[in-house]
C-alpha positions as semicolon CSV with decimal commas, in nm:
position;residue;x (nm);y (nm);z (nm)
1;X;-0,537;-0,129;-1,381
2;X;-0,392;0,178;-1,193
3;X;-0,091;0,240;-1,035
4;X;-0,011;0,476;-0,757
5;X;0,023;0,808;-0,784
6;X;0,311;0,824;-0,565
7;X;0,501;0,466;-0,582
8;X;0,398;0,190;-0,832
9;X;0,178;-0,070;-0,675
10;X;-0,126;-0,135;-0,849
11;X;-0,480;-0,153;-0,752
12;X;-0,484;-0,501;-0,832
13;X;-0,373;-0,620;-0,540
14;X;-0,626;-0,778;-0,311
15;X;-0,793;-0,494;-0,044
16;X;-0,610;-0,222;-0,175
17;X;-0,812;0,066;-0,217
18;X;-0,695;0,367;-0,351
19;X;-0,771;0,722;-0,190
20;X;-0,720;0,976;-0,427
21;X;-0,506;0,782;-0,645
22;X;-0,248;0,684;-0,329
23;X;-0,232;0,330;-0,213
24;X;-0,253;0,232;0,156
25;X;0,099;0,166;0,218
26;X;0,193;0,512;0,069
27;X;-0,057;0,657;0,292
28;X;0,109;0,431;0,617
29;X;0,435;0,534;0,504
30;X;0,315;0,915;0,571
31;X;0,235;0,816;0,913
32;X;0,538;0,846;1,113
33;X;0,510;0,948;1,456
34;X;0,231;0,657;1,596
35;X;0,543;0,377;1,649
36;X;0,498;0,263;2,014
37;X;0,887;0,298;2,066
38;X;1,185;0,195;2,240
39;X;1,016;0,259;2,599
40;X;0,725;0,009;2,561
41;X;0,916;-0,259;2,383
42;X;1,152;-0,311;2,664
43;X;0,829;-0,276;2,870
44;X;0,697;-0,583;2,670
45;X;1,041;-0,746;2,741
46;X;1,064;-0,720;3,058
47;X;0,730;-0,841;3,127
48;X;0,824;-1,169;2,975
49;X;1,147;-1,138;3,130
50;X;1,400;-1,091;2,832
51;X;1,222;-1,465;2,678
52;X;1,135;-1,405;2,343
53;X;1,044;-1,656;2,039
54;X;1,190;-1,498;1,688
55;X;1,011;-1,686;1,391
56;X;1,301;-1,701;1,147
57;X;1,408;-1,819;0,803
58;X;1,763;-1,686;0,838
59;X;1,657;-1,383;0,619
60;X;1,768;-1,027;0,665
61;X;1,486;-0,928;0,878
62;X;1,465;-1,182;1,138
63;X;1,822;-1,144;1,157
64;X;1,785;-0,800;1,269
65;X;1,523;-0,915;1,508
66;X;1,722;-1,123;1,706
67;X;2,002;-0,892;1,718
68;X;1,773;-0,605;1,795
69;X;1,631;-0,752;2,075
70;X;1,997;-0,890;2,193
71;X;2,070;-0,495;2,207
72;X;1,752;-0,451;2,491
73;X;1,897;-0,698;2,671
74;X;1,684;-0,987;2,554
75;X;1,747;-1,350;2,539
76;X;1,586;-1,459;2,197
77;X;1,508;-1,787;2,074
78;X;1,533;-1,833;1,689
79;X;1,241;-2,079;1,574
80;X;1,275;-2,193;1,201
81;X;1,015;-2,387;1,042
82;X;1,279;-2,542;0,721
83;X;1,154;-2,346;0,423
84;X;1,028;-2,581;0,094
85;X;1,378;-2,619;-0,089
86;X;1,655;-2,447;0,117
87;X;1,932;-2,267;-0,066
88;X;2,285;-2,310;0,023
89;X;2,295;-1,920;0,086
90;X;1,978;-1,956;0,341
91;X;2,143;-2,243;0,525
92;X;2,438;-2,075;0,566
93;X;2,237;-1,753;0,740
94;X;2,065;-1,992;0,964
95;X;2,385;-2,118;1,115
96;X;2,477;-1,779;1,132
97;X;2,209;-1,708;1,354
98;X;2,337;-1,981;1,615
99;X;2,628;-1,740;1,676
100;X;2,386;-1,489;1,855
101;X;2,134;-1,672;2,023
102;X;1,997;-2,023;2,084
103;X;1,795;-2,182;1,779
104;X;1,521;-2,426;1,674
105;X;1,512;-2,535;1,323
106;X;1,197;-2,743;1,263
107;X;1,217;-2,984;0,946
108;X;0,862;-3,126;0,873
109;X;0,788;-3,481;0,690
110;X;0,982;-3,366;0,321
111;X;0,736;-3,651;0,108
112;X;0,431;-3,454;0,258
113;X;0,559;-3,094;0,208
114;X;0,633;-3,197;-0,116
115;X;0,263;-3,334;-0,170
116;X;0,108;-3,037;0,005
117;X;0,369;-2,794;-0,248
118;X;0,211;-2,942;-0,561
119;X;-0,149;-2,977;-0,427
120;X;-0,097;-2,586;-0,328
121;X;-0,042;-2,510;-0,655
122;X;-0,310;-2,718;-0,827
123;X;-0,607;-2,571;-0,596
124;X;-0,507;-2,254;-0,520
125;X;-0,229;-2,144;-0,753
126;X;0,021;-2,148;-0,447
127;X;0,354;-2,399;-0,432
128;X;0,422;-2,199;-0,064
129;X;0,061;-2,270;0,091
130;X;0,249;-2,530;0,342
131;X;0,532;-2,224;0,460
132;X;0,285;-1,985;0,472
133;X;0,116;-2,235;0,787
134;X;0,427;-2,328;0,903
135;X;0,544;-1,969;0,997
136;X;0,228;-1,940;1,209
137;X;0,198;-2,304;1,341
138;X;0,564;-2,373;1,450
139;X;0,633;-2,082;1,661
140;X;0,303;-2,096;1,852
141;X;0,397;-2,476;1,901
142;X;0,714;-2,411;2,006
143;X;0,621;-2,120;2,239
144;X;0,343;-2,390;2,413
145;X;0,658;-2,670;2,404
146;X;0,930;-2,400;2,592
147;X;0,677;-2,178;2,808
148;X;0,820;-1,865;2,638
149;X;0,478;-1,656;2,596
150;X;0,592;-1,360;2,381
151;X;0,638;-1,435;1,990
152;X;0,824;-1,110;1,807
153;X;0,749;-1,106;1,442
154;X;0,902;-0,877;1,186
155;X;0,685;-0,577;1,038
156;X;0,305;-0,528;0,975
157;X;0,286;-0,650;0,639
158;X;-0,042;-0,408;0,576
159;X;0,180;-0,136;0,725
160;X;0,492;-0,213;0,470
161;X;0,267;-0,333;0,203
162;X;-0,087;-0,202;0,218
163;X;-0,389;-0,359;0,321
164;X;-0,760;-0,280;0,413
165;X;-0,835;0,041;0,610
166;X;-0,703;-0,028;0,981
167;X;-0,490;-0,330;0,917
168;X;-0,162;-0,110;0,912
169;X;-0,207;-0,005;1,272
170;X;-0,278;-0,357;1,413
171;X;0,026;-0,418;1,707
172;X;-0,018;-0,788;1,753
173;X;-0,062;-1,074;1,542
174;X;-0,370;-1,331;1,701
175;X;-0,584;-1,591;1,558
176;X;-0,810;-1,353;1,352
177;X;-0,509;-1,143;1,192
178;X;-0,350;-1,521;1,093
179;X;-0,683;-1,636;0,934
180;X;-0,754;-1,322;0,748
181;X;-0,398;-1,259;0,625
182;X;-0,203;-1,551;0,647
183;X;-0,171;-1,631;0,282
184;X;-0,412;-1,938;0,364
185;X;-0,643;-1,889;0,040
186;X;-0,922;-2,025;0,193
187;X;-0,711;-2,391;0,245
188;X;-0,749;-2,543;0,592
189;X;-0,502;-2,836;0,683
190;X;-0,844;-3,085;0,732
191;X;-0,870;-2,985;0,344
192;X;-0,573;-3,196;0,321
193;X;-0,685;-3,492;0,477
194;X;-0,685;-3,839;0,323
195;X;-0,583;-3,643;-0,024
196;X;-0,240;-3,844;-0,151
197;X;-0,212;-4,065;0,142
198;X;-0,199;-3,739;0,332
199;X;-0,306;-3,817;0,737
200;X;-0,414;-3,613;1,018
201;X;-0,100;-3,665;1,181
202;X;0,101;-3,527;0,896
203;X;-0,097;-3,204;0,906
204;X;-0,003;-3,135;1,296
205;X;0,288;-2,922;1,185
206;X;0,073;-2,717;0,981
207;X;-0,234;-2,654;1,242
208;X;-0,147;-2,336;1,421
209;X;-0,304;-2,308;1,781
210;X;-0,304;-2,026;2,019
211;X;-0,157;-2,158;2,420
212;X;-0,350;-1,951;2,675
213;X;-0,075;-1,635;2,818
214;X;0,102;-1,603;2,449
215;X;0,170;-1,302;2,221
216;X;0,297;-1,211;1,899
217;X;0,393;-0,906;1,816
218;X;0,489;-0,684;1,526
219;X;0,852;-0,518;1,589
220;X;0,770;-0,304;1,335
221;X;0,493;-0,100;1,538
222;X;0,784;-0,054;1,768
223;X;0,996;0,093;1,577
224;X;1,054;0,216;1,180
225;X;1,079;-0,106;0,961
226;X;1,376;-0,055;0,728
227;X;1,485;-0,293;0,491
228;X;1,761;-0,154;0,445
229;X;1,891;-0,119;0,730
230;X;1,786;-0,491;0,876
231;X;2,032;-0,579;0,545
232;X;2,326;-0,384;0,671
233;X;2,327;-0,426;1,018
234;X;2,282;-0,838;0,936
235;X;2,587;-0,822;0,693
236;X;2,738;-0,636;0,913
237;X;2,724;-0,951;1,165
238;X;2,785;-1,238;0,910
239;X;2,477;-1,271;0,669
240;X;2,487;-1,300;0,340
241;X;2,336;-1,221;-0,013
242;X;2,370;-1,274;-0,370
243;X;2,577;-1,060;-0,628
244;X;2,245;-1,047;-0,798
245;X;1,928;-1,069;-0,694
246;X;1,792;-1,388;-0,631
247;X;1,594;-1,405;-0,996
248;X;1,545;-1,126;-1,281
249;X;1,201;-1,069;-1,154
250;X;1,308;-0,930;-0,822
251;X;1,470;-0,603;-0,728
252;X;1,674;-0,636;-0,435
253;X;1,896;-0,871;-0,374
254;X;1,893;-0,935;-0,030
255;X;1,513;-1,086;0,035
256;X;1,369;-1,388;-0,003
257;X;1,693;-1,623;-0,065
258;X;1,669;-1,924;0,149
259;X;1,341;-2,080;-0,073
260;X;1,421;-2,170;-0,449
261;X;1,032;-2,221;-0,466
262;X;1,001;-1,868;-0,416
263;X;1,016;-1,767;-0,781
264;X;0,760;-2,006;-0,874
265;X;0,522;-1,809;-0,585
266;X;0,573;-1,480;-0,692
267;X;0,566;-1,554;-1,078
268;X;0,183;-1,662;-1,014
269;X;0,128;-1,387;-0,791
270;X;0,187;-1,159;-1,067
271;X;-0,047;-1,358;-1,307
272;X;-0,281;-1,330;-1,063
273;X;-0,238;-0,994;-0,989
274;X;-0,067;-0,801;-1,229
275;X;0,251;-0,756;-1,009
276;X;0,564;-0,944;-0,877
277;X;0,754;-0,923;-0,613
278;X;1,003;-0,626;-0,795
279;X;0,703;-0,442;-0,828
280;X;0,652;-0,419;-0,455
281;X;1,000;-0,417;-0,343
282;X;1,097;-0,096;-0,565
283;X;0,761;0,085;-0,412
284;X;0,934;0,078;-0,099
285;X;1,225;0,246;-0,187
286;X;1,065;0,499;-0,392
287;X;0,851;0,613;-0,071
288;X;1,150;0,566;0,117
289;X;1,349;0,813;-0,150
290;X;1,595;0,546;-0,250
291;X;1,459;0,570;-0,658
292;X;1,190;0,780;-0,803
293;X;0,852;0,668;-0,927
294;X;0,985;0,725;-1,308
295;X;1,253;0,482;-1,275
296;X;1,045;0,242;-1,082
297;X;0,781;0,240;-1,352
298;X;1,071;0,157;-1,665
299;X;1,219;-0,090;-1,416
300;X;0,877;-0,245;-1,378
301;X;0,790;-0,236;-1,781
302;X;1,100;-0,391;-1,805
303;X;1,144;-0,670;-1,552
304;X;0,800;-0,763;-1,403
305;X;0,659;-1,055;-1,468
306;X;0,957;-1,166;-1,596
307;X;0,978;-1,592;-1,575
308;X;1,205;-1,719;-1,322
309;X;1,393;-1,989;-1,484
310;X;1,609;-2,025;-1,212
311;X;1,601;-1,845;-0,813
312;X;1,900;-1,847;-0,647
313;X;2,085;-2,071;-0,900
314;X;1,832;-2,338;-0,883
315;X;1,630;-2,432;-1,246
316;X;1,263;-2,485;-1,222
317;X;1,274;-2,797;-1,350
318;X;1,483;-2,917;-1,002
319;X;1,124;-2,766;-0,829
320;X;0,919;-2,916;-1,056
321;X;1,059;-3,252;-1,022
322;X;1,090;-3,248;-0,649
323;X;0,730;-3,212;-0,630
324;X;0,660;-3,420;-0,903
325;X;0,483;-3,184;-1,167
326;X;0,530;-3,253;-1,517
327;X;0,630;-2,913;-1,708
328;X;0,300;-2,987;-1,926
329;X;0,088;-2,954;-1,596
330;X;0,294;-2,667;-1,482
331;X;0,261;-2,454;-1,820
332;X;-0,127;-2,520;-1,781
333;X;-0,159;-2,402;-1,414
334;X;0,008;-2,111;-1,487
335;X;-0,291;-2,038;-1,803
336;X;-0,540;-2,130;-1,587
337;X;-0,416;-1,893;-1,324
338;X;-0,379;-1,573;-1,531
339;X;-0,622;-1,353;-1,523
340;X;-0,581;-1,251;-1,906
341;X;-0,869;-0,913;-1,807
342;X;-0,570;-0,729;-1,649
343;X;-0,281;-0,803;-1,932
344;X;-0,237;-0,752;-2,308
345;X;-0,004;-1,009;-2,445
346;X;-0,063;-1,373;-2,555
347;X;-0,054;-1,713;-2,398
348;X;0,286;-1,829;-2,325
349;X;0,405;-1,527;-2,383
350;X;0,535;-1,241;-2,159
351;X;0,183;-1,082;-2,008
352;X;0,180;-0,739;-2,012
353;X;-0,025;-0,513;-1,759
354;X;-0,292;-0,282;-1,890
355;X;-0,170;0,023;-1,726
């Protein structure tokens, strides 16, 4: 397992090839002068005259968004699919968004997102498969439903993140970038389908299709995506964020605190992977100068990994028994899901990356 030369993402992660010992994102990051700018986003606006569909969870960044495109002179419409366990702090940032612009909040069938949260996590080692398809599937529905044709999503995650060659430079989001990188695992909602009394009908919310005359877009290829700054200027309007970060895995505090299931998807992510969600959150800030790759490295020996016996407040066992998981099951998904090649350490204990 290697680590980036210049932040300290691993090459672990899924497509992410190093060049010279740099990752893809560090190599995006160096890439500042291809954003499409203000000029052609209020070209894009006006086009759809100001009508624009903001996915949203009530987090920092589609905060921003909405405000953002309130500043151009746009009329947004915040969409929320209801996350998988809601957090008093991320219902509170929802309503905060109402005081801006007009909002949708979406709240699927709970006894089947509970089924399809445990069934996630037994097949694919995922307890967020059924947000991941709700992100996609409810805007696009709602943008077929209202007649607004232009969907603005946040950044290019292969831009922020890393990806495979090309990815970071991709403008829109359309049916091929949802099925490659939409956190799908190879599920499709027909997988679902007569599993757990599970019906066709209660997989409509989760079946994403693509009305004729509609397009998402990445704000980020507009403009440089800060996470930072999204934080600021949203607290600056009325969000807010923890004291600490959400769980002692993590190293910001302000992402990611409106799903208590959260810790539970990262947690296997870095079992699967050999990083958690810290791990990528400090990389940004040490290509964005906030900390330097030393410190990032003994904050990531240190905290990585690290189980999440509560997020947000919330125990595990609360998650577990809303999806109805025995802790038994639970402690043997997460063996089965570790790939014990990249760590030294032994079961149930803390793994620790070969680095």
């Amino acid at each position: 397992m290697e680590r980036c030369r210049i932040c300290v993402m691993p090459d672990t992660k899924p497509d992410h090839v190093f060049v010279d010992g740099v990752c893809p994102a560090c190599r995006s990051a160096e890439e500042t002068t291809d954003y499409l700018g203000e000029e052609a986003l209020i070209e894009l606006l006006e086009k759809h005259d100001g009508e624009v569909i903001v996915p949203s969870s009530g987090g920092k960044d589609s905060t921003y968004q909405a405000l953002r495109l309130i500043e151009l002179g746009a009329h947004p419409t915040v969409v929320t699919a209801t996350t998988c366990h809601l957090t008093s702090m991320g219902r509170a940032n929802i309503d905060n968004l109402s005081r801006f612009a007009t909002t949708i909040e979406v709240k699927a069938n709970r006894a089947v997102r509970a089924k399809l949260n445990r069934l996630g996590l037994e097949w694919v080692g995922d307890i967020s498969w059924p947000e991941h398809a709700s992100i996609f599937s409810t805007p696009f529905r709602l943008a077929a439903q209202t007649g607004i044709k232009l969907i603005m999503y946040g950044e290019n995650p292969q831009r922020q993140y890393g990806g495979p060659a090309g990815t970071d430079s991709a403008q829109q989001l359309t049916e091929r970038w949802v099925q490659e990188f939409g956190g799908f695992l190879g599920l499709r909602p027909t997988d679902f389908y007569g599993v757990a009394g599970i019906t066709a009908r209660d997989m409509a919310d989760y079946e994403t299709e693509y009305p004729d005359g509609v397009e998402a877009h990445f704000l980020g290829q507009y403009e440089p995506w800060n996470s930072h700054r999204n934080a600021k200027v949203s607290i600056d309007n009325g969000w807010q964020f923890p004291e600490i970060p959400p769980c002692t895995a993590n190293w910001w505090r302000f992402e990611n605190l409106d799903n208590a299931q959260t810790g539970i998807h990262d947690h296997i992510m870095y079992r699967k992977y050999g990083y958690g969600r810290g791990c990528a959150q400090i990389s940004v800030d040490v290509r964005n100068g906030v900390v330097d790759r030393e410190f990032a490295l003994d904050w990531v020996r240190e905290h990585d990994g690290l189980f999440p016996q509560t997020y947000m407040g919330i125990g595990m066992g609360e998650i577990l028994d809303d999806i109805e998981l025995p802790l038994k099951d639970f402690n043997n998904l997460l063996e089965a899901y570790t790939n014990w090649d990249l760590f030294d350490g032994e079961v149930n204990a803390r793994p620790i990356p070969k680095c």
